[in-house]
N, C-alpha and C positions, 0 to 999 in steps of 0.2 A: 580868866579869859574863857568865852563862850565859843561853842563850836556849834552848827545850826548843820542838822543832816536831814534831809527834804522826809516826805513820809515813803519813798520808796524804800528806805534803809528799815524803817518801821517794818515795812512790810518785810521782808526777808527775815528778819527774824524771827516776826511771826512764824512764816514759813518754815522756819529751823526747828518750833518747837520750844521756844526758851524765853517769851514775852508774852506776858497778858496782851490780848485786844482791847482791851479796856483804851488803852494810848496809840494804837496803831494806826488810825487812820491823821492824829494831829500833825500837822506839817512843821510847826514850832516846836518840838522837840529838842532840849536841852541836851547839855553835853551828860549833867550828869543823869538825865535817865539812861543813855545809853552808853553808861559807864555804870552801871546798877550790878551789882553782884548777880552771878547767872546762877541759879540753884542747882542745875546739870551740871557735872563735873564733865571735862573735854573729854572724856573715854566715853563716856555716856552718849556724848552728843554724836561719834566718829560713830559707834554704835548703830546708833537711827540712820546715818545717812548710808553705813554697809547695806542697814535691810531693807531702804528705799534700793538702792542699787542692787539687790538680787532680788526685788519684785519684780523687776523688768524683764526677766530671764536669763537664761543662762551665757556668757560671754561668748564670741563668736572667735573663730579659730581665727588668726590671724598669717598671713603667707609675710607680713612685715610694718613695718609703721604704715598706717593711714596718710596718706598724700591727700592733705586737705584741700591741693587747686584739681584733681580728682574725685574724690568725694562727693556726690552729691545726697543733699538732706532729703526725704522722705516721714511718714508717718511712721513710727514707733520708736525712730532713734530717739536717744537719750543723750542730752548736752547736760553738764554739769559747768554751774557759773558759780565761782570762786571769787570772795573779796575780803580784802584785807588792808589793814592801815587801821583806819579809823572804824573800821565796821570789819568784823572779821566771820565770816558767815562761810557757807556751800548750800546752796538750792540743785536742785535736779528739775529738768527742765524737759517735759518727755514731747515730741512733736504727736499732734494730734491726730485724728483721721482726715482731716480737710489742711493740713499740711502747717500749721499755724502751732505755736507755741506762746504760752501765757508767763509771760515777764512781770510777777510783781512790782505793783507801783505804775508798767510801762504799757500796760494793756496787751492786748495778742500782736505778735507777728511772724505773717506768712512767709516760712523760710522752704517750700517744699521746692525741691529744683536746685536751688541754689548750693554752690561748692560751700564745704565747710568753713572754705575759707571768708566766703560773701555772708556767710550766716555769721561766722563769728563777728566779723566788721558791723555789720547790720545790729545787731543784739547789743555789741559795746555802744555805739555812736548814739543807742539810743539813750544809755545808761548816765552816760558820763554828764550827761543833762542836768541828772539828776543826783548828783554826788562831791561833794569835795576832799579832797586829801583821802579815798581811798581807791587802792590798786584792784582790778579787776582782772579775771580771765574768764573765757570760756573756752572749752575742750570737750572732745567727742567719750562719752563714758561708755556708751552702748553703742554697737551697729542695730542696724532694725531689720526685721526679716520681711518677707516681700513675695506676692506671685508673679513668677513668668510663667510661659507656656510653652510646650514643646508640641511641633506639628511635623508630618513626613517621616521621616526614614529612622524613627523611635521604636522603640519597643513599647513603651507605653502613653502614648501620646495625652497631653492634656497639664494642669499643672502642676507644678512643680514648687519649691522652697528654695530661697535664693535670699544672699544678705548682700547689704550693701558693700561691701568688700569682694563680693561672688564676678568674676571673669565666664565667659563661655567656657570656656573648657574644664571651671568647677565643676558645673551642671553638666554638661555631654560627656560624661566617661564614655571610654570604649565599649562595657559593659551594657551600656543604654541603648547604643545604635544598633540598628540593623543590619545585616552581614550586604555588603555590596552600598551602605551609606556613605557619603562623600562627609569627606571629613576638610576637607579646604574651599566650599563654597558653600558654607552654614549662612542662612541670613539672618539678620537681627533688626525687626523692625520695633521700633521703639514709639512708644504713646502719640509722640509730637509729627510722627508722619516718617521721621529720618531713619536711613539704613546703612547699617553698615556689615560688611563681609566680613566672617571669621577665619581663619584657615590654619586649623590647628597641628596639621600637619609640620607646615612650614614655620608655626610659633614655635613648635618642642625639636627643630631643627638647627635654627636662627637663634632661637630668643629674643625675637622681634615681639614687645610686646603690642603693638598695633594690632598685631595679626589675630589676637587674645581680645577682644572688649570688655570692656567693664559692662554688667546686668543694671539695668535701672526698673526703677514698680513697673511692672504690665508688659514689660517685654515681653513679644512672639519669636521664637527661635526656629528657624524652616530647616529642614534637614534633607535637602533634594537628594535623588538616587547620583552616583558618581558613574557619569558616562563617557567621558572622555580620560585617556593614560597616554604618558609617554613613558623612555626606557633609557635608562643607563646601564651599559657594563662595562665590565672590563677594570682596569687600575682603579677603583673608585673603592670608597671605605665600606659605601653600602650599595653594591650594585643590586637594582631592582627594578622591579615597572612601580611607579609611581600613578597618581592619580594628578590631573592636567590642573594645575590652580588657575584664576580669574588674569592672573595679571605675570605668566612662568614667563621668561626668556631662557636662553642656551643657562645661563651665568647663574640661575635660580635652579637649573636641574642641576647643574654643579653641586652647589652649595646643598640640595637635600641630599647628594647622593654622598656626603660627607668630606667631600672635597676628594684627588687625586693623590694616589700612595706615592711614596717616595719613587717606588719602584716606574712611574707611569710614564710614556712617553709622551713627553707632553710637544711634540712638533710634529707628529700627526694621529688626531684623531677622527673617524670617520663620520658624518651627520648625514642620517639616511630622514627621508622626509616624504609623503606622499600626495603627488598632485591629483589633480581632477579629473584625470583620466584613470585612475587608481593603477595608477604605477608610481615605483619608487624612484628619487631624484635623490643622486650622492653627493658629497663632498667633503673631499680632504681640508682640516683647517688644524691651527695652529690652535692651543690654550692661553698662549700670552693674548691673542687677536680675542679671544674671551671675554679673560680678564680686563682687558683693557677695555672694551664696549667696541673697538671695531668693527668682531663681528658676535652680535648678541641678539638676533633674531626672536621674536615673540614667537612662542612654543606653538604647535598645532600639533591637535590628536592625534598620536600615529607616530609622534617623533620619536626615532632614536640614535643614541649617539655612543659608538663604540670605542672607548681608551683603550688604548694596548701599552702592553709591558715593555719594558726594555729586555733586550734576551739579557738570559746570566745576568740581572743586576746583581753587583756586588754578594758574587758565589764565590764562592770561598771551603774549596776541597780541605779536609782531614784527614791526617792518620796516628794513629797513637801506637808509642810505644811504653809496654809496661816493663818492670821485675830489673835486672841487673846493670842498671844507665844509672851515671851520675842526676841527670835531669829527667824523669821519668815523665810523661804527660801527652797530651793531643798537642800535635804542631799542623799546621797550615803547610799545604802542597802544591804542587802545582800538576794536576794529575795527566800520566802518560810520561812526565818529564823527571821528576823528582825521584831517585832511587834512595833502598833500604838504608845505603851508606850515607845519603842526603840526611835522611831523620838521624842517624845515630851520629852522626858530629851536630846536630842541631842540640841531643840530649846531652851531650860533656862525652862519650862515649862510655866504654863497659868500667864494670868496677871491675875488683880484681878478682872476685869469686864469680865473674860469668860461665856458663858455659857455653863457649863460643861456638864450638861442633854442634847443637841442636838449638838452633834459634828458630821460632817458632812464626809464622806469619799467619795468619786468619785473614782470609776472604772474602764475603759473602758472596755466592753464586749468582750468575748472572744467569741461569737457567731457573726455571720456573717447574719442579717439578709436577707439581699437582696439576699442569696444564698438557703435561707428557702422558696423554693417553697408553702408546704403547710400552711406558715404561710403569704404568698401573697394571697392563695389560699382564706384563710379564712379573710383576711382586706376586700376583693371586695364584700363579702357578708354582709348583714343588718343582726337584729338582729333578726328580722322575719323570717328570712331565715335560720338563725343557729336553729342545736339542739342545746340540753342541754350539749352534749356529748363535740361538737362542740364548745360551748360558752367558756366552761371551758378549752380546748384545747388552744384556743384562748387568753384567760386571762393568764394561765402558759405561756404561749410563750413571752407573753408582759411582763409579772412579769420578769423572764427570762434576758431578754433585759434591764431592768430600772441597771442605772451605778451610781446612789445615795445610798447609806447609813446612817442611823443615830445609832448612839451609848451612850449610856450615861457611864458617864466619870465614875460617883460614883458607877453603876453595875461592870465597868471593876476593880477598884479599889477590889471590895467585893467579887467578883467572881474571879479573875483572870484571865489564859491564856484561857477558852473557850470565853470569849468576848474581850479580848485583841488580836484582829484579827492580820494574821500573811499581813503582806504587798507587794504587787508586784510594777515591774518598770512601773512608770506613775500615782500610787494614788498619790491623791489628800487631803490632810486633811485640814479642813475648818473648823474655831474655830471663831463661831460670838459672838459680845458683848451678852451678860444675856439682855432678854426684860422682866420685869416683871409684866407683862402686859397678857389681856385675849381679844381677838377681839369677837366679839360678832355682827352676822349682820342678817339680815332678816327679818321677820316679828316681828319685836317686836320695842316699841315702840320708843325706843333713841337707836337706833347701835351707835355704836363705839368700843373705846377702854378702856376697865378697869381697874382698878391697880389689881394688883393681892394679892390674900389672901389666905394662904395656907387652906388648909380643907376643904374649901366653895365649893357646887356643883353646877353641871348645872343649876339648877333650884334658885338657890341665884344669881347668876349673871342676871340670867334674869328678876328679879326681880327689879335690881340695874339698869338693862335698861329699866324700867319701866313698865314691864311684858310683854303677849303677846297681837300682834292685834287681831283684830276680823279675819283676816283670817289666823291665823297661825296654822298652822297644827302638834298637838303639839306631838303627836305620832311617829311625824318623824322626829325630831329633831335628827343632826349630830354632830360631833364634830372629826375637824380633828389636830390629834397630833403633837405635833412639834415635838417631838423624833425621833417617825418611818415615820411620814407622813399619816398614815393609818385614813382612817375616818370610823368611828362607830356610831353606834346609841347613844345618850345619856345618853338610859336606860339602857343601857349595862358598863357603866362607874361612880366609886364611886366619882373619883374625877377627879379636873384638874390641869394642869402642866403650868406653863410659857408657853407665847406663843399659848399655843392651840384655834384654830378656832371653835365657835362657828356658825354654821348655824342653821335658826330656818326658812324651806320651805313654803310655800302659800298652804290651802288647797286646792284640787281643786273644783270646778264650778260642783254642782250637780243639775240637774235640777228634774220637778216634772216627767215632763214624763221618763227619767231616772230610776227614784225612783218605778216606775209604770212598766217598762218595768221587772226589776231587781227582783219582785214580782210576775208578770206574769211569767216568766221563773221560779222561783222556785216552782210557784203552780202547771208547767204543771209539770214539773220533780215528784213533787210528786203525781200527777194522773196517771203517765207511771206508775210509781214503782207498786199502787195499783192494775192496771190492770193488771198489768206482774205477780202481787201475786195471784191473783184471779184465773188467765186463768190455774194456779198449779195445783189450786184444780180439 
C-alpha cells in the first residue's frame, strides 16, 4: 500500500537537515522514500533544532503562560511547527521584519498583528491542504523583543526594550519616573491611532489587570505631570492623599485606601468636597450607601473623606498575677471595677507556701516625670541646699512616683473592699513564697539570717545574734518592713513580721576636741543669754 505526501512534506525535511534536495521539490513522492533510513540519529537531530532555538536569543522572563487570544504576533517572534504521524519533523518559524513568516511548501504568510491564536489557525488551515494522515501543531517558542517610547514625566525619555509579554508597568518602574509623575493617567498610544489609559496605581491595588496594558511594536507611553489628589483618613488600612485617577468615584477611593479596619465606624463618615466659590461643602454618609452605588459620586480634586473609629473598639484591660496562685498568668478586667480578690479566685487562689502578709502589686505611674520641671528643678539640688519646705516637696513627688505596693492578704480578708484595692490595665500582682525568717545585719555581732518567732522583739533577736559591738549605735537601730517597705526606728515597733530587715548602724567617731568644741559653744551661748539679760536692766 502506497502513501502519496504532497512535496511540502519534502520540503520540511529538507528544512530539518536530513534529506538530500536531489527529491525535494518532486510532488510524487513514495512512501518508501520517506521511510528511507535517516543517517542522523534523533539526539542529533534535537540537537540542531536546540541551537536553532538559542540563535534567536535569549528566553524571555515570563510573569505566566502566554494567553494566545492576547498575544499579538510581531517581527522576531519565533513559532515552532511540529508534525507527526506520517511525517515526523519540527521547523522554526521566525516572523520576519515586514511581519510575514515563510511556511515551506506554503509560501509566506503575513501574521504581524494577529493573536497567536489567528496565527496558529491561519498557518494550520493552510497546512492541512497539503498533508494526509499527519498531526500538526504550532506554538510560540520565542517572544520577540520590540521598541516603544517613553515621552513626559521620565527620567530618561526616548526608547526603550519591551517584549511581547511586557504590560506598562514592566517598562514604567517607579525608578524611571520623575518625582511628582502621575502614575494612573499614563497614555498609550499605540501604532493604529488607538489609546488606552494606564493606571498603575489602582492595578497594584485591585489587580485589575485592564488597568495594566499589554506593550505592542511602536508604542508611545505619555507620562503627564499628576495634578489633581484626593484624601482618605481615618479607619482605612492605607490612610493617604492619593493621586485623582481618570474614572475615581467615592467606592474606588475606598478600595485604594485598602478598604475599612474592622475597628471603622462605618454609619458615619464625613465627605468634605469643594465648590466654585472655593469653599468647602460637608456631608455625613453612611459606607453601606457606598458600597451599594447609592451614593458613589465621581471623585473631584480636592475630595476628602473622613472614617472614624468606633471609641474603645473591643479594648480589653489586663492584669497579671505572678509567683504563689494555683493558675498564675494575665486575666482580662474590667478596669476601676474588678478588685485584687477578683484576679486571685480567677487564678484557683494561693498555694500553700504564699506569703500572704507581703503581696506585692506594681503600677505603672500615671505621672510623667521627666515633664515635672520643678521636680528636675529639685533632683540638681544637694541636700544643703534644700529647705525644709523644699525637702518635703521633693520627698511627696518621689513617694508620688514609687509603682510598688504591698498589701497584706489577712487585712484585705478582715477589712474588706477599702483594702481590696480596685485594679487597672497593666498591674502587676506578685505572690512570693512565705520566708520565715528575720535578716538581721550590722553592728552586731553574728548577722545573718534567723528563724522566725512570732512575738519575739527587736531586741531578742539581737541578742540571738549575739548582741551588740562595741560600735553599734544602738539608738538608731532601723528595721525595714516587708509588707510596706517602709523603714522605722526600732523603738518605734512592738514587734516583727516575716521577712523584716534588721539594721543595727556604726556610731559615729567623736573625737576629744569635738567634745571640747560642742562645750565651748554652749558656754559661750550661755554667756550671750546672760549679758543680753543684764544690758535689760
Amino acid at each position: 500500500m502506497r502513501r502519496w505526501v504532497p512535496a511540502a512534506a519534502a520540503a520540511l525535511v529538507l528544512a530539518s537537515g536530513t534529506i538530500a534536495p536531489a527529491w525535494a521539490q518532486d510532488r510524487t513522492l513514495r512512501s518508501r522514500d520517506v521511510e528511507r533510513p535517516v543517517a542522523e540519529s534523533e539526539a542529533a537531530r534535537r540537537a540542531v533544532l536546540e541551537e536553532a532555538l538559542r540563535s534567536t536569543g535569549e528566553p524571555a522572563v515570563l510573569a505566566g503562560a502566554v494567553d494566545p487570544d492576547h498575544y499579538r504576533m510581531g517581527p522576531s517572534d519565533v513559532l515552532l511547527l511540529s508534525l507527526w504521524g506520517g511525517v515526523s519533523r519540527s521547523v522554526i518559524l521566525e516572523v520576519g521584519p515586514e511581519g510575514t513568516i515563510m511556511v515551506p511548501g506554503s509560501g509566506s504568510i503575513k501574521i504581524d498583528g494577529l493573536t497567536l491564536r489567528q496565527a496558529r489557525n491561519e498557518i494550520l488551515s493552510r497546512l492541512r491542504g497539503e498533508f494526509r494522515g499527519v498531526n500538526m501543531d504550532v506554538r510560540l517558542a520565542r517572544p520577540r523583543k520590540f521598541r516603544v517610547y517613553l515621552t513626559g514625566q521620565v527620567r530618561v525619555p526616548g526608547p526603550m526594550d519591551a517584549t511581547g509579554i511586557s504590560r506598562v508597568g514592566d517598562v514604567l518602574a517607579s525608578s524611571i519616573l520623575n518625582p511628582g509623575a502621575s502614575r494612573r493617567s499614563i497614555e498609550v498610544i499605540h501604532r493604529d491611532g488607538t489609546r488606552e489609559i494606564a493606571d498603575l496605581d489602582l492595578f497594584l491595588h485591585t489587580a485589575d489587570g485592564s488597568l495594566n496594558p499589554w506593550l505592542r511594536d511602536g508604542d508611545v507611553m505619555h507620562v503627564p505631570v499628576a495634578t489633581e489628589f484626593v484624601s482618605i483618613q481615618g479607619a482605612v488600612a492605607r490612610a493617604a492623599i492619593y493621586e485623582l485617577g481618570p474614572h475615581d468615584s467615592l467606592s474606588t477611593l475606598v478600595r485604594i485606601g485598602g478598604g475599612v479596619v474592622p475597628s471603622a465606624d462605618s454609619t458615619r463618615m464625613l465627605f468634605i468636597r469643594w465648590n466654585d466659590a472655593a469653599r468647602s461643602d460637608s456631608m455625613w454618609i453612611k459606607l453601606t450607601d457606598v458600597e451599594s452605588g447609592k451614593f458613589n459620586p465621581r471623585l473631584q480634586n480636592g475630595d476628602r473623606l473622613y472614617i472614624y473609629f468606633v471609641p474603645q473598639y473591643q479594648l480589653l484591660d489586663e492584669a497579671t498575677i505572678l509567683g504563689q496562685v494555683t493558675r498564675p498568668g494575665i486575666y482580662p478586667i474590667r478596669e476601676g471595677r474588678d478588685r485584687i480578690s477578683d484576679v486571685v479566685k480567677a487564678a484557683g487562689g494561693f498555694l500553700p507556701g504564699a506569703d500572704l502578709g507581703a503581696i506585692t502589686v506594681r503600677r505603672v505611674s500615671r505621672q510623667n516625670a521627666e515633664k515635672d520641671a520643678e521636680l528636675q528643678r529639685l533632683l540638681r539640688l544637694s541636700r544643703r541646699e534644700l529647705t525644709d519646705t523644699e525637702y518635703e516637696v521633693l520627698r511627696t513627688k518621689l513617694a508620688g512616683l514609687r509603682e510598688e505596693y504591698r498589701l497584706d492578704w489577712n487585712r484585705v480578708l478582715s477589712e474588706g473592699p477599702p483594702l481590696d484595692i480596685l485594679l487597672f490595665n497593666g498591674d502587676v500582682v506578685q505572690v512570693d513564697r512565705l520566708i520565715s525568717s528575720i535578716r538581721i545585719d550590722g553592728e552586731v555581732r553574728r548577722p545573718g539570717i534567723l528563724m522566725y518567732r512570732p512575738g519575739l522583739g527587736v531586741e531578742d533577736y539581737i541578742r540571738t545574734a549575739g548582741g551588740y559591738s562595741k560600735r553599734a549605735w544602738r539608738s538608731k537601730v532601723r528595721v525595714t518592713r516587708s509588707v510596706t517597705g517602709q523603714t522605722l526606728l526600732a523603738r518605734d515597733l512592738a514587734k516583727l513580721d516575716p521577712g523584716d530587715f534588721v539594721w543595727v548602724p556604726e556610731k559615729p567617731d567623736v573625737t576629744a576636741w569635738d567634745q571640747f568644741r560642742v562645750l565651748l559653744t554652749s558656754v559661750a551661748e550661755i554667756a550671750t543669754v546672760i549679758i543680753a539679760i543684764r544690758s535689760l536692766r
